[in-house]
C-alpha positions in Angstrom: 0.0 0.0 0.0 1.0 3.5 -0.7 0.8 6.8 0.6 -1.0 9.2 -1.1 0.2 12.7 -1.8 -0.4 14.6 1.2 0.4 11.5 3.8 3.8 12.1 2.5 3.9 15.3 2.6 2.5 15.3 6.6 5.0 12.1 7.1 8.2 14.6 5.6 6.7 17.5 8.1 6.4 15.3 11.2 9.8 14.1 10.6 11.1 17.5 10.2 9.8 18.7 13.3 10.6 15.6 15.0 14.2 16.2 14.1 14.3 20.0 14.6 13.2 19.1 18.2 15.8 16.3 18.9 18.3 18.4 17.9 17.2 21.5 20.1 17.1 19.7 23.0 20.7 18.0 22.3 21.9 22.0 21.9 20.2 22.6 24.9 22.0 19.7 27.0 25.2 20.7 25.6 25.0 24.4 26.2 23.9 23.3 30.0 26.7 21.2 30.2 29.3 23.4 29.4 27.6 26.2 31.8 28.3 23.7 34.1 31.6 22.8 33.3 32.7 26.5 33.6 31.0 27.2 36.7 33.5 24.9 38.3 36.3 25.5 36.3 39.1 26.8 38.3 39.7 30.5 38.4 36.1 31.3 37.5 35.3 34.3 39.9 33.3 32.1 42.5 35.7 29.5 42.3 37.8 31.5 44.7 41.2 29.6 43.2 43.7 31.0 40.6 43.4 29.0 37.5 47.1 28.4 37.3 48.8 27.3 41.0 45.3 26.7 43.0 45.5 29.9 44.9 43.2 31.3 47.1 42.4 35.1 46.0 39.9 37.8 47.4 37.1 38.5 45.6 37.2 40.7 42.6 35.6 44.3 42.7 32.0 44.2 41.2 33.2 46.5 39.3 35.5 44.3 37.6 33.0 41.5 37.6 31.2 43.2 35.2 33.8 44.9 33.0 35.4 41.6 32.3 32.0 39.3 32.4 33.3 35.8 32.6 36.9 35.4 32.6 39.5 33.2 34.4 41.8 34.7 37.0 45.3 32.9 36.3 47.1 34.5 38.9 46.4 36.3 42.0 49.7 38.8 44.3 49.6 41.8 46.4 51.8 44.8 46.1 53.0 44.2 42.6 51.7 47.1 41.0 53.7 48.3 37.6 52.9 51.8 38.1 55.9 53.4 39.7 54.0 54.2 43.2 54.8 52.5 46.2 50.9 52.3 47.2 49.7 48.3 48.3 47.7 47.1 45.9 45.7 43.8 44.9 46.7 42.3 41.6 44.6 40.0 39.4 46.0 38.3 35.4 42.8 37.4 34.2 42.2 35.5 31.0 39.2 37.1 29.1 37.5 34.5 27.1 36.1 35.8 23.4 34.1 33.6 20.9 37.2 32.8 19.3 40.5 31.9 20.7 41.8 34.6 19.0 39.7 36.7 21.3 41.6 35.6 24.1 43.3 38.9 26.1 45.4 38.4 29.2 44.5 41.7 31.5 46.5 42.7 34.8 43.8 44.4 37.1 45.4 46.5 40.0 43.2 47.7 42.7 44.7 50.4 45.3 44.0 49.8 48.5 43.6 53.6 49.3 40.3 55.0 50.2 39.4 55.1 46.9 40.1 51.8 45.9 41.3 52.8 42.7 41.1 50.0 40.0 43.4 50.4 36.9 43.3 47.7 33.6 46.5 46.6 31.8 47.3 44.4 29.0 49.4 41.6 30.9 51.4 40.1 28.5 52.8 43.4 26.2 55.6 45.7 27.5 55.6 49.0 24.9 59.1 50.2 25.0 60.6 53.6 23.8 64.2 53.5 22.7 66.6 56.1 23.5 67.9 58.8 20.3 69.9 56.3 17.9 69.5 52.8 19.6 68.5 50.4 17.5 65.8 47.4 17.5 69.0 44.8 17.0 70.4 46.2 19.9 66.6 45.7 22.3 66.6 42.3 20.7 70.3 41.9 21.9 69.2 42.8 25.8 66.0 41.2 25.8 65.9 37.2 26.8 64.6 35.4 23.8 63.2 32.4 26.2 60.5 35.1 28.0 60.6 38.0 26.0 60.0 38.8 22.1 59.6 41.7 19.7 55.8 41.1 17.8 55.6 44.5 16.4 55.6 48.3 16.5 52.9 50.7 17.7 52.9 53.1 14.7 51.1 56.1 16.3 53.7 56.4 19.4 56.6 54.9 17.9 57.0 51.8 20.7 58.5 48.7 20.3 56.2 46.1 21.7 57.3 43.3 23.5 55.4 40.3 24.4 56.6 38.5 27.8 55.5 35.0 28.5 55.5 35.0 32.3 52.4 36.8 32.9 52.3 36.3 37.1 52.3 39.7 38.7 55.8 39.6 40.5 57.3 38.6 37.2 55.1 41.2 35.0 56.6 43.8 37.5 60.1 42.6 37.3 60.0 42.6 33.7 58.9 46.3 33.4 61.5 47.4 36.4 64.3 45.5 34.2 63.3 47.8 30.9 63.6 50.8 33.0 66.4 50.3 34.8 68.2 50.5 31.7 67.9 53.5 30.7 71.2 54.1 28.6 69.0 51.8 25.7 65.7 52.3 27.0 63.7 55.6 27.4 60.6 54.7 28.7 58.7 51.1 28.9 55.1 50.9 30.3 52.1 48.0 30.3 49.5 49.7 27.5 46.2 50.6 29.8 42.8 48.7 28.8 39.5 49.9 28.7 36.9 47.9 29.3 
């Protein structure tokens, strides 16, 4: 026996929703899944341990909660703060997580522990660096380590050489930048380019 015309036509339909339904509620479980999955991942903002070493850090400012929705703190220290005052601070490398893994962003967030509780935003892994009149880039690439340190570029606007460093824990960002200014014969000026949220 065959089906006429329009039982097809209902049987193709019935299918279709049938399988447009299946495969909503598979989405669905996946999506919750992975929810899941992050929630207890470690160095997600509840998780109350760095992603990296297991560490236990304070809670992040709200502030910062919703400025960098989502990401991973890698590494949590106190008083390593790159800017050049001597005020404590809380420091926080969090991994910002994009759509893509190219999306990915490694910020340094410095909170003051002044009245005002100042919060500041850096790009963790990217020293910008000024030479001195006549230096050369041969002669950064001859001071810089090649194991933790390379040249990816130039900023053309401000005419900085920027440096990606690998180590991206606060004490080691901060000895980094110290190490670029201290030599000042070859170096006129290094700094951690600010981020706005």
């Amino acid at each position: 026996m065959s089906l006429s015309k329009n039982e097809r036509r209902l049987t193709i339909w019935i299918g279709i929703a049938i399988g447009v339904a299946c495969s909503s509620m598979l989405v669905r479980y996946a999506l919750k899944k992975k929810n899941i999955r992050a929630e207890q991942r470690l160095g997600n903002y509840s998780s109350g341990l760095t992603a990296s070493d297991q560490v236990q850090f304070p809670t992040l400012p709200e502030k910062v909660q919703k400025d960098i929705a989502h990401g991973i703190v890698v590494f949590h220290d106190y008083n390593q703060s790159v800017s050049e005052s001597e005020m404590p601070c809380s420091s926080w490398v969090i991994e910002t997580s994009g759509k893509f893994r190219s999306e990915r962003l490694f910020l340094l967030v410095e909170q003051m522990r002044n009245k005002d509780k100042e919060i500041f935003y850096y790009r963790a892994s990217e020293i910008y660096t000024r030479l001195q009149t006549e230096k050369t880039r041969a002669q950064l690439e001859y001071f810089i380590d090649e194991e933790t340190n390379k040249i990816i570029g130039k900023n053309s606007k401000t005419q900085e050489y920027i440096v990606q460093i690998k180590n991206l824990e606060p004490a080691e960002i901060c000895k980094a930048v110290r190490a670029f200014r201290k030599n000042n014969q070859l170096i006129a000026s290094a700094r951690l380019p600010y981020w706005r949220p």
